[in-house]
N, C-alpha and C positions, 0 to 999 in steps of 0.2 A: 487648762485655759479658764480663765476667771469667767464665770457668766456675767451677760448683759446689766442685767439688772443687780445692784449690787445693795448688799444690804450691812446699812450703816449700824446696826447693832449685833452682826454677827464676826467674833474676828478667834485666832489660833492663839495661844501664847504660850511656849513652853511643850510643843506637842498636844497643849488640852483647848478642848472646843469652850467656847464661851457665849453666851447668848444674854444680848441685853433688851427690852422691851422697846423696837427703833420702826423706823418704815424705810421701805424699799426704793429707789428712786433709780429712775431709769435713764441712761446716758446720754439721751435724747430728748432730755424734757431740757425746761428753760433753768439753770441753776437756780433754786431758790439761798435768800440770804441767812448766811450759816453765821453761828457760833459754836465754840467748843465747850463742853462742860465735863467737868472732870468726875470720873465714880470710880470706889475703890471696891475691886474684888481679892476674892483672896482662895487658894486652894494650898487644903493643908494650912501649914505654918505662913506661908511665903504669900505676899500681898502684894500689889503690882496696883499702879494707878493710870487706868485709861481714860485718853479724850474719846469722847464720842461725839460725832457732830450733829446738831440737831439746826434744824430748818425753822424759821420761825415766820409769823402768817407777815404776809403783806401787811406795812401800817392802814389802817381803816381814814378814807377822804371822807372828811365832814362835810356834811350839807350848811351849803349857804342859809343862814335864817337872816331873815328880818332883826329891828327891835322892837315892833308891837306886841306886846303882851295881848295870848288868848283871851277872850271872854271868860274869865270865870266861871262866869256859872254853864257855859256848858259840859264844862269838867263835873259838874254834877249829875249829869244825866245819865241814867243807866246804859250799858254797853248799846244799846238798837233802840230806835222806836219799834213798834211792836210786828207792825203791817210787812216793813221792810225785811225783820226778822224771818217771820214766817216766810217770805218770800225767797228769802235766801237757803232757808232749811228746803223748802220745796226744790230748788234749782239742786240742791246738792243728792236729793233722791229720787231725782230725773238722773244727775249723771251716773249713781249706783243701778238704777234697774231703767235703763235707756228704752226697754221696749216695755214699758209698764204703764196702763192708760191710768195716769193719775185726772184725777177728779177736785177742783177745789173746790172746798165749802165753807170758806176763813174769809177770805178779804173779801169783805162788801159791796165787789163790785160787778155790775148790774152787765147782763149777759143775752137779753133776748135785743132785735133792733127797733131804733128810733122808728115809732110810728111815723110812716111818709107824709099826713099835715104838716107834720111839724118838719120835717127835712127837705121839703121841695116848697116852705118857709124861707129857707135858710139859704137853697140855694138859690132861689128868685134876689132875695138880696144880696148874695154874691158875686151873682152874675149881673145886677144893675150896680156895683159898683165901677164894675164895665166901660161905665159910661158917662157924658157928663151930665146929665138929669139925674142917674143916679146916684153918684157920688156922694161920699159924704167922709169927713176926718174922725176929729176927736168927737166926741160926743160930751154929755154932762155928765159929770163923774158920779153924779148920785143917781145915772140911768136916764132910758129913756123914758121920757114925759108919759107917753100912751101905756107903756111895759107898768108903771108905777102903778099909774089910776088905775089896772085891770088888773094887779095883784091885790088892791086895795079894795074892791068890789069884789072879789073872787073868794078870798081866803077870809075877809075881816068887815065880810056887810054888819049895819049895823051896829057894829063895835066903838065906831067912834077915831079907827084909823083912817086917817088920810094919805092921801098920795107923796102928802110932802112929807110922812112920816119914816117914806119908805128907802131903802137905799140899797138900789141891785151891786150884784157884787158879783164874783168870778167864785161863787160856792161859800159853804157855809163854814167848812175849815179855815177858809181864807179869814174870812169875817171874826173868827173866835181870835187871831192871831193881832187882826187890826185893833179889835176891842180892847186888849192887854194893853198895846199901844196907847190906846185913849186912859185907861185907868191907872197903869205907869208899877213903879216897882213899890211902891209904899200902900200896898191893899193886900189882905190874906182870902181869900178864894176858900168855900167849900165846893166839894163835889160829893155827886153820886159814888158811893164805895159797894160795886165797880160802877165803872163809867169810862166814857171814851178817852182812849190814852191824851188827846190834843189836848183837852185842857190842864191836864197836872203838863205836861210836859212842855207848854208855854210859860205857865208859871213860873217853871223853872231856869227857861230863857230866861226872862223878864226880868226876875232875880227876886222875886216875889217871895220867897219859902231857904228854906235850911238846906241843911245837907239830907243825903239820902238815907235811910235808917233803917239800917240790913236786916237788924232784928224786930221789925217792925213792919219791911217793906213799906215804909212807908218816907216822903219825906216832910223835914220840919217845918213849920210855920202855914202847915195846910190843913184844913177842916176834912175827914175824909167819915162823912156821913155813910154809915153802913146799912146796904139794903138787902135782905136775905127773905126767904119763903117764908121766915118765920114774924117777920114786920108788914109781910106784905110787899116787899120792896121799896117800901116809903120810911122816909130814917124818922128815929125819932127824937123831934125839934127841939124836946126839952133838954137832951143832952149834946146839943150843940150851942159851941162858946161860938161870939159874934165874929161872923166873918163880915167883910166889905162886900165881898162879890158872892155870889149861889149860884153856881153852874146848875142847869136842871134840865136834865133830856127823856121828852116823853112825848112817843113810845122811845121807851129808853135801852139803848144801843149801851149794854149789852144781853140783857135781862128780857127782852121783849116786851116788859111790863108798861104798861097806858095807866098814868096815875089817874084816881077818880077826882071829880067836881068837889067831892068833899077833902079828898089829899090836898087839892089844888088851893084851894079854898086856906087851908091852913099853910100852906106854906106862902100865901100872898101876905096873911096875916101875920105869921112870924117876922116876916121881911118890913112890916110898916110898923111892928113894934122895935125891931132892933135898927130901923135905918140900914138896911141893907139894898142891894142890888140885886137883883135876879136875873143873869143869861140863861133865855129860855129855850133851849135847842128844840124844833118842830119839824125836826125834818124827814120825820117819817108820822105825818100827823095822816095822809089819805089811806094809811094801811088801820086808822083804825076802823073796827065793825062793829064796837058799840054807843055806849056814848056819853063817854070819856070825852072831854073836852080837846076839841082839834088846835085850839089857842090859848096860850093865858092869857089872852086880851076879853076870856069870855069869864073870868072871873072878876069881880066888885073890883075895884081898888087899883087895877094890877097898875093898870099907865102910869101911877103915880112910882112904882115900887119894879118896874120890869121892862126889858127889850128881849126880842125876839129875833133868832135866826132861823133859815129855812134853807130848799135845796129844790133843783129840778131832778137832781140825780137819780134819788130813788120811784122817781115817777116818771121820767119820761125818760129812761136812760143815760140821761147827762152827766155821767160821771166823768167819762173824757173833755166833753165839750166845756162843761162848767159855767154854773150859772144860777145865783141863787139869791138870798135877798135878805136885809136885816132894820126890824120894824125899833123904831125908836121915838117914843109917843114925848110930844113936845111936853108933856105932864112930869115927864121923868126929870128931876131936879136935882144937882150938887148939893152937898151941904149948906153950900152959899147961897143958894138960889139959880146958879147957874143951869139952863141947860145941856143936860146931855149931848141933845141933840146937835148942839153948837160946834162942840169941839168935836163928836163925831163927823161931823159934816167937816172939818179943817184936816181931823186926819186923813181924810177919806178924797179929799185935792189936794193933799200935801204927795200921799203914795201909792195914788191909784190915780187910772186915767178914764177911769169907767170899764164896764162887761165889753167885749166886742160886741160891735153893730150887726154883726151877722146872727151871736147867738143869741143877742136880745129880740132879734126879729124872729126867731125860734122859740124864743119864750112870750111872744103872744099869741103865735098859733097854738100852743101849749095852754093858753088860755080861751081861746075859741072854743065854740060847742064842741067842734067836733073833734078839737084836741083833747078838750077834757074826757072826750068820751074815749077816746084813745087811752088817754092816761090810764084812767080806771080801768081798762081792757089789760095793760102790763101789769099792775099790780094786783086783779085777780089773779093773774099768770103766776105769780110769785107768791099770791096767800096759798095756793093750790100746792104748788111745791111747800110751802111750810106744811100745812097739812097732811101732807105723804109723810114727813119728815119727823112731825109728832107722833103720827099713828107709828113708823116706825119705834121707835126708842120708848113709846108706853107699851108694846106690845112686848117688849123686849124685857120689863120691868124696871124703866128708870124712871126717878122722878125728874119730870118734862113741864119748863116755865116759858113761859113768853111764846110766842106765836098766834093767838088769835088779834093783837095789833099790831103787828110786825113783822117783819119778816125773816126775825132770828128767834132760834130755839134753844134754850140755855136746859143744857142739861148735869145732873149731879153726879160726880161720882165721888161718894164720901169715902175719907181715909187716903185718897190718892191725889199725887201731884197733879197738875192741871198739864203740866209741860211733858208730861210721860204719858199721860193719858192720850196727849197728843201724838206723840212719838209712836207710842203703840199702834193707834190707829193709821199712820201715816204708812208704817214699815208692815202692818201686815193686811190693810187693804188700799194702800194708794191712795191715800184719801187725806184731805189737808182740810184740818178744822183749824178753830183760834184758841189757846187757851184761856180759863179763865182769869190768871193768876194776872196775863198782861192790862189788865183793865181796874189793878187794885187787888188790894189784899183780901177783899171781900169774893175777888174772883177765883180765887186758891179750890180744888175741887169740884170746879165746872167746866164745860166744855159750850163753846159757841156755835151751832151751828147754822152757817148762811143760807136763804133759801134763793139766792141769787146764783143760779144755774140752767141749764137745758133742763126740757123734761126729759130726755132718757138720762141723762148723768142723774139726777135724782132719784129716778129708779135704780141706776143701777147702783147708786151710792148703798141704799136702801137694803138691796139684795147682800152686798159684801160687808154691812154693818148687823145684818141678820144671820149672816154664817160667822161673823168673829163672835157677836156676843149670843149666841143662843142656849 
């Protein structure tokens, strides 16, 4: 009796067995669509020519497309932003060791809770929108009026910023993205090399730069200023060709490094000799603790030659809430004469409807005495974990940067990938750092680590990074 399952490459001819390389299909499945094909075997002298019948796949249904053609240039961007990356590698060594208290120490983002001035702030105004006295719509898209004038006395007394210079926003990433917007595809951008993935990687939207350049890491038509322990962390200006725009983040995300009065000083001045622009990222200016300048509005010249973006995030925990602000001094001029200020102000009611009312009203309890005092209460909480975090990794014998105005600790490991170093430390103590490699080619060899955590995860970070490398 012939078995069930019958196989289409095995058959008798002649008394001799024969066997052809086939699959087995079962009587009871759904007939798949056959053809015959013919192979010639042969025993002995005598040749015989068999069909055999082969199955062939289902025709494959195409997907309905469009006819808009992609963006371009986001075909230029490397496979992940960096954050999301890491995020994804994380989830993937959650579901490998399920019962393993992984620890982050990579994405920057802030872990202790919103001081309560500032959140029974927030929910006074959300509970009197309630009603009708308290109600309230749209707001002015450049913020509110009282939030402006007390950023403007807070952060930039006597500097010569005013309230109308200011322009709240929903965070400071948001604002770097707007900016592109206002300056458009026909300007070439330097950056810090390393420096925060957002701004090469808007660029790149934008359509501002080349293709990517593997052998290089780097892509074209981009100024990628290199800051290393051996500059100091400050590039040097003479070997940088004129760019339009100067991305410049200090204390700088990802190096920890706080430029001095005198760096500042020279880069206000390269910028007014070559007609340049300076984006000044400050949004980790209250972590510093010497005194380093918390503005480039406190160097000679700058309004003429610089704007500024800022954050509540790493001060008062707002990284969810979001809520942050970008100084643009009517000083700052087009080529033409035009203000800046101008067409920022048009981008800025063309695609924004203003911060929410709630967490604007959160951001001037955040300005009160006693939010301020609040504030500076979380971010000793976080210089403290940095400080654990350095004494680890110098005790350990690495050479350890950034961290006294910041709250990232950039450490070396020379000779090795930045992304294995990672991986290493992920798979054999649970622990999720940033590499350096993702923040430029400058970052190839380093390791970021965030001090945005609990205090026992820092401890215990601590303990499990002293038993891998001791």
């Amino acid at each position: 009796m012939m078995s069930p399952a019958i196989a289409a490459s095995s058959f008798s001819v002649l008394g001799q067995d024969y066997s052809l390389a086939g699959r087995s299909v079962h009587p009871s499945a759904s007939p798949p669509r056959r053809f015959y094909k013919s192979h010639k075997i042969s025993r002995g002298s005598r040749k015989f020519n068999v069909l055999n019948c082969v199955a062939t796949p289902p025709a494959e249904t195409k997907a309905y497309t469009t006819k808009v053609y992609r963006n371009a240039n986001m075909e230029k961007l490397r496979a992940g932003y960096l954050f999301p990356e890491i995020a994804r590698r994380r989830a993937a060594h959650i579901t490998k060791y399920p019962d393993a208290q992984v620890i982050s120490l990579g994405i920057g983002d802030t872990t202790e809770p919103i001081p309560e001035v500032i959140t029974s702030s927030m929910a006074m105004k959300a509970h009197a929108l309630s009603t009708v006295e308290g109600y309230s719509g749209y707001g002015a898209e450049q913020g509110d009026k009282q939030l402006r004038a007390s950023i403007a006395s807070t952060y930039y007394c006597d500097l010569g910023i005013k309230e109308d210079d200011i322009f709240v926003s929903d965070g400071a990433k948001c604002d770097i993205s707007r900016l592109q917007l206002l300056f458009g595809a026909n300007v070439k951008i330097a950056v810090q090399d390393p420096s925060y993935p957002a701004y090469v990687d808007s660029s790149v939207i934008m359509g501002q730069t080349g293709l990517f350049q593997k052998d290089f890491e780097k892509y074209g038509n981009i100024e990628y200023m290199r800051c290393t322990p051996e500059n100091d962390f400050f590039p040097n200006l003479s070997t940088v060709s004129r760019p339009d725009i100067i991305f410049f983040c200090s204390p700088n995300n990802p190096t920890g490094s706080a430029a001095s009065r005198d760096q500042l000083t020279k880069l206000v001045q390269f910028a007014r000799e070559i007609g340049s622009i300076i984006i000044y990222d400050s949004a980790y200016a209250m972590y510093i603790s010497d005194d380093s300048p918390r503005t480039i509005f406190e160097i000679p010249g700058a309004k003429e030659v610089a704007l500024e973006i800022s954050s509540f995030s790493k001060y008062a925990g707002f990284t969810g809430v979001r809520l942050g602000w970008t100084v643009v001094p009517k000083e700052l001029l087009f080529s033409d004469g035009f203000p800046v200020a101008k067409d920022f102000n048009r981008i800025v009611s063309t695609s924004f409807n203003g911060a929410s009312n709630v967490v604007q009203a959160g951001g001037l309890a955040c300005l009160s005495p006693e939010g301020l005092r609040a504030m500076k209460d979380v971010v000793s909480f976080y210089q403290e974990n940095t400080n654990i975090l350095v004494d680890t990794f110098t005790s350990l014998g690495f050479n350890v940067y950034g961290g006294s105005n910041a709250p990232y600790v950039w450490v070396h490991f020379p000779g090795r990938s930045s992304w294995e170093v990672f991986a290493e430390i992920l798979e054999k103590t649970h622990l999720v750092t940033t590499p350096g490699s993702g923040f430029g080619p400058g970052g190839e060899g380093f390791i970021r680590i965030s001090a945005f955590s609990h205090r026992e995860n820092v401890l215990e970070a601590s303990r499990r990074l002293k038993h891998l490398f001791k």
